[in-house]
LOVO-851810 format. One line per 3 residues: number of its first residue (from 1); their letters; for each residue x, y, z of C-alpha. Coordinates in steps of 0.25 Angstrom, whole numbers, plus 2048, in hexadecimal, padded with zeros to 3 digits. Layout:
NUM	a	X,Y,Z  ...
REM end
This chain:
1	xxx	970,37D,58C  975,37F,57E  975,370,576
4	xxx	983,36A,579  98B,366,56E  98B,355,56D
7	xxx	996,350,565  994,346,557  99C,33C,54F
10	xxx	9A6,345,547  9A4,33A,53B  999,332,537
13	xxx	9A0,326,537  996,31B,534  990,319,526
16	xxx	983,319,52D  985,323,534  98A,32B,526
19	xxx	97E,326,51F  974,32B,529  97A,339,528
22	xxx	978,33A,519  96C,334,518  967,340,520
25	xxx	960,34C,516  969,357,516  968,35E,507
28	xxx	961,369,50E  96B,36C,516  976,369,50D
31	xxx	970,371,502  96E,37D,50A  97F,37B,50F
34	xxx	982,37B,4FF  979,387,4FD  97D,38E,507
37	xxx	98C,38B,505  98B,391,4F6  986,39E,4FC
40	xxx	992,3A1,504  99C,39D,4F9  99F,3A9,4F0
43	xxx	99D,3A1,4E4  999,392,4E2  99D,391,4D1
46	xxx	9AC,390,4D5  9B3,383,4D7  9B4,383,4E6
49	xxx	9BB,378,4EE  9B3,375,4FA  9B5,36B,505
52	xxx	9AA,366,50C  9AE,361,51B  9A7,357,521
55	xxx	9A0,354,514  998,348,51C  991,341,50F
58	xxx	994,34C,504  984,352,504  98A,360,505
61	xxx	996,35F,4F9  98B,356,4F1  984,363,4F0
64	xxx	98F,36B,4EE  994,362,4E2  984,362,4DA
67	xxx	985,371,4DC  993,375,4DA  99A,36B,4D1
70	xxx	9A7,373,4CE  9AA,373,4DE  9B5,369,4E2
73	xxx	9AE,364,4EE  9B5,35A,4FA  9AF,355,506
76	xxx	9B8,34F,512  9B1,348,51E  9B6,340,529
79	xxx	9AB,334,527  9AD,329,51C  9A0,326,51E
82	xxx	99A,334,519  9A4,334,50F  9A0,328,509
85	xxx	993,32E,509  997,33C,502  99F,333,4F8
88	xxx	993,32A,4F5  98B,336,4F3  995,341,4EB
91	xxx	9A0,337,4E5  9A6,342,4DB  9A9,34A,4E8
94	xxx	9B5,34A,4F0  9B3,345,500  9C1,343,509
97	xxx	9BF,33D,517  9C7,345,51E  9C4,34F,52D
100	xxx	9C0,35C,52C  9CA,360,539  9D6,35C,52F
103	xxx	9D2,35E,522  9DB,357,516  9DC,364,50C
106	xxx	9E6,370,50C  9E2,37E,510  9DB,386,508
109	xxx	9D3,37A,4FF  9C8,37F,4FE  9BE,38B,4F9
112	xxx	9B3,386,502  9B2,37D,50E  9A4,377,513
115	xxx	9A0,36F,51F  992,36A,522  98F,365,531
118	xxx	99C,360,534  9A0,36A,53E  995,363,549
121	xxx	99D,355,546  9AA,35C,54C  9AE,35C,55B
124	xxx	9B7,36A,558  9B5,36E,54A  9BE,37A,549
127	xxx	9CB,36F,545  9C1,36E,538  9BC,37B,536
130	xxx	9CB,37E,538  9CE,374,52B  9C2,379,523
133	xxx	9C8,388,524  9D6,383,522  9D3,37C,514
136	xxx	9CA,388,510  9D1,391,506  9D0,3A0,50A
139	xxx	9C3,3A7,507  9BE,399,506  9B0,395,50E
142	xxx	9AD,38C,517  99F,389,51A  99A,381,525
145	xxx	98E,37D,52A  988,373,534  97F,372,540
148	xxx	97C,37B,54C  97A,374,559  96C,378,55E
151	xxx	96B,37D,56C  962,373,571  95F,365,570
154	xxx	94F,368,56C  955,371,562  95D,366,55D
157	xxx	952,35A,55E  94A,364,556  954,366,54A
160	xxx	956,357,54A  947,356,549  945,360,53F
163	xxx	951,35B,536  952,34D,538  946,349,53D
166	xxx	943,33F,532  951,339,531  953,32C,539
169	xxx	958,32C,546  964,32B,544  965,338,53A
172	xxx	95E,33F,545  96A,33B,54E  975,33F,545
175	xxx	96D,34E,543  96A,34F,554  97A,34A,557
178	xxx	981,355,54B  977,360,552  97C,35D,55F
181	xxx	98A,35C,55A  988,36A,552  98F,378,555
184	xxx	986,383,55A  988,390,550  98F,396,55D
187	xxx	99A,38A,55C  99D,38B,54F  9A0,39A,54F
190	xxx	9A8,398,55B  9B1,38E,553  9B3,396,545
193	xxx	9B6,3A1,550  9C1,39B,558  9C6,392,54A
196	xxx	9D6,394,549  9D5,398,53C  9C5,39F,53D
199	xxx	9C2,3A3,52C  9C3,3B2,529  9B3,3B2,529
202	xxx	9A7,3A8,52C  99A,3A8,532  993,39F,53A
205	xxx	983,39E,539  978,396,53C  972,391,52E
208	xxx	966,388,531  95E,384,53F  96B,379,540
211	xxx	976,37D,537  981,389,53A  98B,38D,52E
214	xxx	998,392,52C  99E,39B,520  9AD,39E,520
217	xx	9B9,3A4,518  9C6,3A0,51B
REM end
């Protein structure tokens, strides 16, 4: 029987909770989402605008700024506790709290949109993949990327192991629950299929032994 899908907090509420999270190593993984993201772009030396949604503690937009200085770069998050962080961490940068199923921008603000293991936070995430293609301008890319739910729960004991397995407990916890909580690849091209308003082209494709990745143009 495949793995069932287990629900998380939509927000980490607690500075504790927050802190935990970005103690956790993830340049690896957040180097490869930057490199990755400048390969599908179709160039990287003009000044794009870019919102990041579900910036959690800025890592990503961090990056994005040491690379590409002459992008105007925002984050928006739900959590005042991962903001505080991001802000602590990239005080030059621009983070809104705000929900990614109602974004606070026009349509049509951005040249690029970005989201990095947000989807797996939300109960029915087509409201916000709705939002991000909604303040996409045309042409524009959105990339997403996040994790894909293992079919077992061995294959899932073993990524926590393999990935976390010298993190505390309770980093362990917070990896094992966001697994549980992850789209399969199947799910996700389900939604960007059945989307009310699905972009002219994307694909959908496993990245990594644990991440899927979405490419699209409005």
């Amino acid at each position: 029987m495949p793995l069932p899908r287990i629900l998380e907090p939509e927000v980490m509420e607690t500075p504790e909770t927050a802190a935990a999270y970005d103690a956790m190593d993830f340049t690896a993984v957040n180097t490869a989402f930057c490199d990755d993201l400048a390969a599908v772009l179709p160039r990287v030396d003009q000044p794009l605008k870019v919102l990041d949604v579900g910036t959690g503690n800025g890592r990503i937009l961090q990056l994005l700024h040491q690379r590409y200085p002459h992008w105007q770069l925002t984050g928006i998050d739900l959590s005042p506790a991962m903001l505080a962080i991001a802000r602590h961490h990239s005080p030059q940068l621009n983070f809104i709290e705000g929900d990614a199923k109602t974004l606070p921008f026009a349509a049509a603000s951005f040249d690029v949109v970005i989201s990095n293991s947000l989807v797996h936070h939300l109960a029915d995430p087509q409201p916000a993949l709705g939002e991000m293609l909604r303040v996409l301008r045309p042409q524009g890319t959105l990339f997403i990327r996040d994790l894909c739910r293992p079919q077992t729960l061995a294959e899932l004991r073993a990524l926590v192991e393999q990935y976390a397995g010298q993190d505390t407990p309770q980093q362990q916890k917070l990896f094992a629950d966001s697994l549980h909580a992850a789209l399969t690849l199947r799910e996700m091209r389900h939604l960007l299929r059945t989307l009310p308003q699905s972009p002219q082209r994307w694909q959908a494709i496993l990245t990594s032994d644990r991440h899927w990745t979405v490419v699209a143009q409005r």
